[in-house]
C-alpha positions in Angstrom: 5.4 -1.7 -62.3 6.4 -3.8 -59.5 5.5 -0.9 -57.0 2.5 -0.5 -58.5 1.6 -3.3 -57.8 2.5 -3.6 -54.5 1.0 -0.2 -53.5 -2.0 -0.6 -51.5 -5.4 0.2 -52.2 -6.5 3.6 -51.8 -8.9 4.2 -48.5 -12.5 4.8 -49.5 -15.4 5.7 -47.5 -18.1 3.6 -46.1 -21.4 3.8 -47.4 -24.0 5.4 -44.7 -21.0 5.9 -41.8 -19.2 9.3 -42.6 -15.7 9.6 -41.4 -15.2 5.9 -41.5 -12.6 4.3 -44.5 -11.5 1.4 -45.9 -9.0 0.0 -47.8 -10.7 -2.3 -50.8 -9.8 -6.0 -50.8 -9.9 -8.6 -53.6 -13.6 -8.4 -55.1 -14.3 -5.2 -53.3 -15.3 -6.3 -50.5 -16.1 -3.9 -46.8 -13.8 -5.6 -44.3 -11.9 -4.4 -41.0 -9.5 -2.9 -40.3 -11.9 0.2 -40.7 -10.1 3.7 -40.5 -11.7 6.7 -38.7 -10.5 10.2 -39.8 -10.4 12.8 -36.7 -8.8 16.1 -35.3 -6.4 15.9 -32.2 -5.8 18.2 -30.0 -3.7 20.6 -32.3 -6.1 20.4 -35.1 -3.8 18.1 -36.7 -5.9 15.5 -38.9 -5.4 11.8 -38.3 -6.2 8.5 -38.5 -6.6 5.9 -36.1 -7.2 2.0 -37.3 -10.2 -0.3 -35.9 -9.4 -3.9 -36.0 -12.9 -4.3 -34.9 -16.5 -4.7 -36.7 -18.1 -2.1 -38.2 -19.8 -0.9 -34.8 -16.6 -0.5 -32.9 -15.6 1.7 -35.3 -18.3 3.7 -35.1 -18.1 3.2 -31.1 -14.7 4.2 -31.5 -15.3 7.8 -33.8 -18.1 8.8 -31.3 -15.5 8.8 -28.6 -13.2 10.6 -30.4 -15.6 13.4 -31.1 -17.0 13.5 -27.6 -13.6 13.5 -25.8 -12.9 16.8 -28.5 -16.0 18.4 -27.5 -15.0 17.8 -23.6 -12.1 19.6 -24.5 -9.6 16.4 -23.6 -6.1 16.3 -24.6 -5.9 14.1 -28.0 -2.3 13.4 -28.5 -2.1 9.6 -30.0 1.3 8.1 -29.4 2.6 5.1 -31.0 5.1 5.2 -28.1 5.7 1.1 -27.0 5.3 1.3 -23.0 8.6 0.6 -22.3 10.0 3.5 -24.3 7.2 5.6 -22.3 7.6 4.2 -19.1 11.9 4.6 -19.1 11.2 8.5 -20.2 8.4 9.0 -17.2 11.3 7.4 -15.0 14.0 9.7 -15.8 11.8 12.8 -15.2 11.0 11.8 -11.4 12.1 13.8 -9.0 11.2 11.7 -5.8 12.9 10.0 -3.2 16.2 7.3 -3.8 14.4 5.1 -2.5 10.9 5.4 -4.1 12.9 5.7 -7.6 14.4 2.5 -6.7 10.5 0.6 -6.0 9.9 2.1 -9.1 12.5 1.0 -11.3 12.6 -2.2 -9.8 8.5 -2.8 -10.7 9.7 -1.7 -14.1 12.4 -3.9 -14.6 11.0 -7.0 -12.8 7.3 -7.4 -13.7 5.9 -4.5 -16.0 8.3 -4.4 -19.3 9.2 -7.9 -19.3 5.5 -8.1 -19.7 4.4 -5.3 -21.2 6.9 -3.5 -22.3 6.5 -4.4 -26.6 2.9 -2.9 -26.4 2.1 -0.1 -27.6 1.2 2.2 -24.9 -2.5 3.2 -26.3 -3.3 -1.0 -26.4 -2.8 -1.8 -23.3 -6.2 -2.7 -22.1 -7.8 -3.9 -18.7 -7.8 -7.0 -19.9 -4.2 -7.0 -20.2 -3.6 -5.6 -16.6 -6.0 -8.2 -15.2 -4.1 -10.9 -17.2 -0.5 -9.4 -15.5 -2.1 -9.5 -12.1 -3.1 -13.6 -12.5 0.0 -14.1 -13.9 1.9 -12.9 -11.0 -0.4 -14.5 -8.2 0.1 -17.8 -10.0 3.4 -17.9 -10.1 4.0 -17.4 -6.3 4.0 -13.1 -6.2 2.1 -11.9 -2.7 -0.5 -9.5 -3.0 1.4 -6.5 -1.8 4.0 -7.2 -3.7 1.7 -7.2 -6.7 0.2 -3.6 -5.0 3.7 -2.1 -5.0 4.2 -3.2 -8.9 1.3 -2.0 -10.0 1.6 1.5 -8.4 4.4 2.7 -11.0 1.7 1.4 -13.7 -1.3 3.5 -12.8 1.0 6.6 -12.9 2.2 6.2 -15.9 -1.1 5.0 -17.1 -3.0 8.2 -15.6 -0.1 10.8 -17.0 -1.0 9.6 -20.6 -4.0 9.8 -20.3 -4.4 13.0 -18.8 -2.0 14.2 -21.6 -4.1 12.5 -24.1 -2.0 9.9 -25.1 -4.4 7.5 -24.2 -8.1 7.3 -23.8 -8.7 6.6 -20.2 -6.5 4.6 -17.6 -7.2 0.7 -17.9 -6.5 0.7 -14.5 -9.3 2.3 -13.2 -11.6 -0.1 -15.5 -11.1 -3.0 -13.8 -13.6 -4.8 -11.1 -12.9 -5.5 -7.8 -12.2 -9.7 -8.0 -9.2 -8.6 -10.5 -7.5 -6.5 -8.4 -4.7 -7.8 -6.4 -5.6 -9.6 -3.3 -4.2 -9.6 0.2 -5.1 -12.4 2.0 -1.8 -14.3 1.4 0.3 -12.0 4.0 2.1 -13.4 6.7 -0.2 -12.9 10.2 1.2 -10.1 12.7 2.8 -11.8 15.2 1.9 -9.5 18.6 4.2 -10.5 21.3 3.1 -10.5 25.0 4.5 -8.7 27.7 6.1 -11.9 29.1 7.7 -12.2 25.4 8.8 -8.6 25.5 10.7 -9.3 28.8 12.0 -12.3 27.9 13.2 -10.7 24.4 15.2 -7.8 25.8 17.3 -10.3 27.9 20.8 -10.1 27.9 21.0 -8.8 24.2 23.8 -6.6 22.4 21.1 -4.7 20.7 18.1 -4.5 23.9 18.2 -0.2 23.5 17.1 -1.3 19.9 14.9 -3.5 20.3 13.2 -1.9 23.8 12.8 1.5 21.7 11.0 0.1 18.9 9.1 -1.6 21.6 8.1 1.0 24.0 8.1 3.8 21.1 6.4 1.8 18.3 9.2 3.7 15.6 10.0 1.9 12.4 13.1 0.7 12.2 14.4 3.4 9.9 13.4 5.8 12.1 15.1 4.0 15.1 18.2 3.8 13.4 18.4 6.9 12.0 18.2 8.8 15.6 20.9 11.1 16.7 22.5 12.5 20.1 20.2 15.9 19.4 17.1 14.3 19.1 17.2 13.3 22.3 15.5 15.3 25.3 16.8 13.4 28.8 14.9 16.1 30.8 11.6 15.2 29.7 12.5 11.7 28.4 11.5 13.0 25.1 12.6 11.4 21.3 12.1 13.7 18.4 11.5 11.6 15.2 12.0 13.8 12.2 14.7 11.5 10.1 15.1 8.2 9.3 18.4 6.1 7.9 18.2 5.1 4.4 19.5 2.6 2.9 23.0 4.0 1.5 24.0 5.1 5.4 22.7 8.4 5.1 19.9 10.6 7.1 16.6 11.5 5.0 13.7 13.3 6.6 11.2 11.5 6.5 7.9 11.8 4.0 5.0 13.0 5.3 4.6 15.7 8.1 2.7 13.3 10.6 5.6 11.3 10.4 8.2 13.8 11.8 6.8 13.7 15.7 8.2 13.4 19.5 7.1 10.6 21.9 7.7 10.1 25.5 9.7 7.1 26.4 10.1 5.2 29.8 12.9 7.3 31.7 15.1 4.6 32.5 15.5 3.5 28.5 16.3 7.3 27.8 19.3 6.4 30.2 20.3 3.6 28.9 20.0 5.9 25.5 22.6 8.1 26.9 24.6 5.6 28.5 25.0 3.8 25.1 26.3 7.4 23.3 28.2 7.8 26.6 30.6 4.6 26.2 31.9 5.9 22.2 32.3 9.2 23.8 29.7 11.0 21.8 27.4 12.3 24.3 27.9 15.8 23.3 27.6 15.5 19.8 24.4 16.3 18.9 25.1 14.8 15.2 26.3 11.7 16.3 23.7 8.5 15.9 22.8 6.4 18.4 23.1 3.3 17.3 26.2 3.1 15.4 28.3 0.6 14.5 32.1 0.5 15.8 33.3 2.7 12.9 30.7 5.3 13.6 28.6 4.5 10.7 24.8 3.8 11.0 23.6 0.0 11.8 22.4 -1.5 9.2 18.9 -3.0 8.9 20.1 -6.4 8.3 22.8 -6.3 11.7 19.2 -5.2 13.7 17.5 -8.4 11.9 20.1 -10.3 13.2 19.7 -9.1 16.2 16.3 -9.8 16.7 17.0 -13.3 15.3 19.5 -13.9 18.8 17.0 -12.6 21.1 14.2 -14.7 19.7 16.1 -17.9 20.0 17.2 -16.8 23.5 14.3 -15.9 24.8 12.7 -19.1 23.5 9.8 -18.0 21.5 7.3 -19.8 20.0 7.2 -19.8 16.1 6.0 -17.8 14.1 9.3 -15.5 14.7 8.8 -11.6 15.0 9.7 -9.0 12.7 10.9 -5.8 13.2 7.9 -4.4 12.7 6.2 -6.7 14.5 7.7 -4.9 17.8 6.3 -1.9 16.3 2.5 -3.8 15.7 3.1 -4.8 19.4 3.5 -1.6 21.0 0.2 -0.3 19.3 -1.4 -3.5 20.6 0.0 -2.0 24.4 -1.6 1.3 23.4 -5.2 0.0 22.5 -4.9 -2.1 26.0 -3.6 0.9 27.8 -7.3 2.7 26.5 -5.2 5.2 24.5 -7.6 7.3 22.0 -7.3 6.3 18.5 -6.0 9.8 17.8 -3.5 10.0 20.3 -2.0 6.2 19.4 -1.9 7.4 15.3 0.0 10.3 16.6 2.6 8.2 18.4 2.6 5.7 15.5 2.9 8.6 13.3 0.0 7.5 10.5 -1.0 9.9 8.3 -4.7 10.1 9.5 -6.1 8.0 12.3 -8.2 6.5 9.7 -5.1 4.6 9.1 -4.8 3.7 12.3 -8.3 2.1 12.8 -8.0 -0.2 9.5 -4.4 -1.5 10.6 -5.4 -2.4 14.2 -9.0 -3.2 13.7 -8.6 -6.6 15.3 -7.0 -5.1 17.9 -9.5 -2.9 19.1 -12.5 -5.6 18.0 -10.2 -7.6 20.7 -10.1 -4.9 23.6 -14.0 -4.1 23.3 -14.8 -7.8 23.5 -12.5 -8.2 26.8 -14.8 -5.1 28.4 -18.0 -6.7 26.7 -20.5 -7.8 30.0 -22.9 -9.1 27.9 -21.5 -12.8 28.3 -21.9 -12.7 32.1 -25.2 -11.5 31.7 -26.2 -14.2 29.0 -24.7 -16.9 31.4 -26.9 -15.3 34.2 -29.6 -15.7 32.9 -29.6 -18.9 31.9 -28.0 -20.4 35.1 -31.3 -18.6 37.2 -33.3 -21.0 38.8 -36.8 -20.4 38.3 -39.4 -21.0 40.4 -41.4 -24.1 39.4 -45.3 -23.1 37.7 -48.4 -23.8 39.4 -49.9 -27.2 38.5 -52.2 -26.2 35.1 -50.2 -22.9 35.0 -49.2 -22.1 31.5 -45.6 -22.3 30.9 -43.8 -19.2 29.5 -40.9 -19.7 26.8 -39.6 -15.7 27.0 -36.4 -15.5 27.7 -36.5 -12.3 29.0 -39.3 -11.0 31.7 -42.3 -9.4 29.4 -42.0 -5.8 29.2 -44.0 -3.7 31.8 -46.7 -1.0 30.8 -44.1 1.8 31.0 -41.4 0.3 29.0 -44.1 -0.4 26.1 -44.6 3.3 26.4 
């Protein structure tokens, strides 16, 4: 008797909305949650609950019906997203390193804050909310970027396999998205700088390769004895040194390239294998610590650390990649085609290379612009004084003859 009384009230339908239920409350009464009946994918019947009105349900059974006519994957999980997220993890079969951003966005900022949903309520709303969250409490926006990357993946695989409706992720409008004007300013050394920086340091083939090559540090470090050509004065970048000590090729095609270096840094190359007696070992790296071992990023961070307080630079301090930023800045002074400096840099497409150093070459063109001169020209022309009861002319500019009205 007990169970029977417990046992809750059969679903009946809604009067005038076919395919939508209910489940009586005390007096009868029509109240959500409203039940929709549909077919997924497999032709299994379901259900699916509205916690909405009456309209959102019906909202809700339209799209059902027209994703089924589309042909869409309906496969409704009741997966949380961190028991989805952990399985799409384990299936990847990219990069240490990328696995590593990936778990680490997991771990840090997406399950702790999402992780009890369940996968198929997880709205815009929610994503926006996350993205807030993290600005106010200090995250940078490319940080935030980086996060959010693992999210839209998983997001898009359910929803191309049906799990979900549509990515959230796509839904949401351009002031929520993560911004980036809190990054740090590129800090573009001159060339009195660059002197100054290579002076008298442990490290100077370092830090005058990523200088004069533009190469990230990874691939700088990760260089051996047989990519270099001393004939030519040639460096062929095709690896880079990850973070366990180990060479990885590197990921995209455009990355793997050769540059030409200034000769006298290719001998100071050699002379660097030279002295640990590895000249002739093509395997061997080039910047190695005493044990043979690769450098590590930090011991070049260091590095560059000495040299700056040496060399007495004014703050803000220079990254690693800042020597990179300020050998493309050489390059757009130099008049180098955009093409040629993305193919040094080693940028996917030289549309890459345009948004990165826009300033840069918005700087160059306004150090060739004449039009300044002219301006100051013309206003510093003495004019001849009018004729008494002449009127006075307030052009700027001559008035344009006959022909050039033409």
């Amino acid at each position: 008797m007990q169970a029977k009384r417990n046992a809750r009230p059969r679903r009946r339908p809604v009067a005038r909305h076919p395919g939508i239920y209910y489940r009586p409350r005390v007096g009868g009464k029509v109240a959500p949650p409203y039940e929709i009946r549909y077919l997924d994918s497999s032709g299994t019947r379901r259900w699916a609950i509205v916690h909405g009105s009456l309209e959102e349900a019906e909202a809700k059974r339209a799209e059902l019906l027209l994703r089924r006519r589309r042909g869409e994957r309906i496969e409704p999980t009741r997966q949380s997203f961190e028991q989805y997220a952990r399985e799409w993890l384990e299936r990847q079969e990219v990069r240490p390193r990328t696995k590593e951003k990936y778990s680490w966005a997991l771990e840090q900022h997406l399950i702790p804050r999402l992780g009890r949903r369940r996968l198929d309520q997880i709205s815009c709303d929610d994503i926006a909310a996350l993205i807030a969250a993290m600005r106010k409490s200090g995250v940078k926006g490319w940080t935030i970027t980086s996060a959010l990357r693992p999210l839209s993946i998983i997001l898009a695989q359910a929803a191309r396999r049906g799990r979900i409706p549509v990515n959230p992720m796509t839904q949401l409008e351009p002031g929520e998205r993560p911004r980036h004007d809190d990054q740090r300013p590129r800090r573009i050394l001159s060339l009195e700088e660059m002197q100054a920086l290579l002076e008298g340091e442990r490290y100077r083939c370092l830090l005058e390769l990523l200088l004069a090559g533009g190469l990230r540090i990874g691939e700088a470090l990760g260089l051996a004895v047989g990519d270099l050509d001393p004939k030519h004065s040639l460096v062929r970048i095709e690896c880079q040194l990850g973070r366990d000590g180990a060479r990885t090729p590197l990921k995209t095609e455009e990355s793997q390239r050769a540059i030409d270096i200034p000769p006298p840094l290719m001998k100071r190359l050699l002379a660097l294998v030279a002295e640990r007696g590895q000249l002739f070992n093509p395997g061997a790296l080039v910047f190695a610590s005493r044990s043979g071992s690769g450098v590590e990023r930090k011991v070049a961070r260091e590095a560059l650390k000495r040299a700056v307080k040496a060399a007495g630079l004014a703050p803000p301090e220079p990254t690693l990649h800042d020597l990179r930023h300020s050998h493309a800045s050489m390059l757009i002074a130099l008049d180098v085609s955009v093409v040629d400096v993305q193919r040094r840099l080693g940028h996917r497409k030289p549309d890459t290379t345009l948004r990165v150093y826009a300033h840069q070459w918005k700087y160059r063109e306004a150090r060739r612009s004449q039009i300044g001169q002219q301006l100051g020209q013309l206003f510093d022309e003495r004019k001849a004084l009018p004729a008494p009861g002449a009127r006075e002319t307030r052009l700027a500019l001559p008035p344009a003859s006959a022909g050039d009205q033409q």
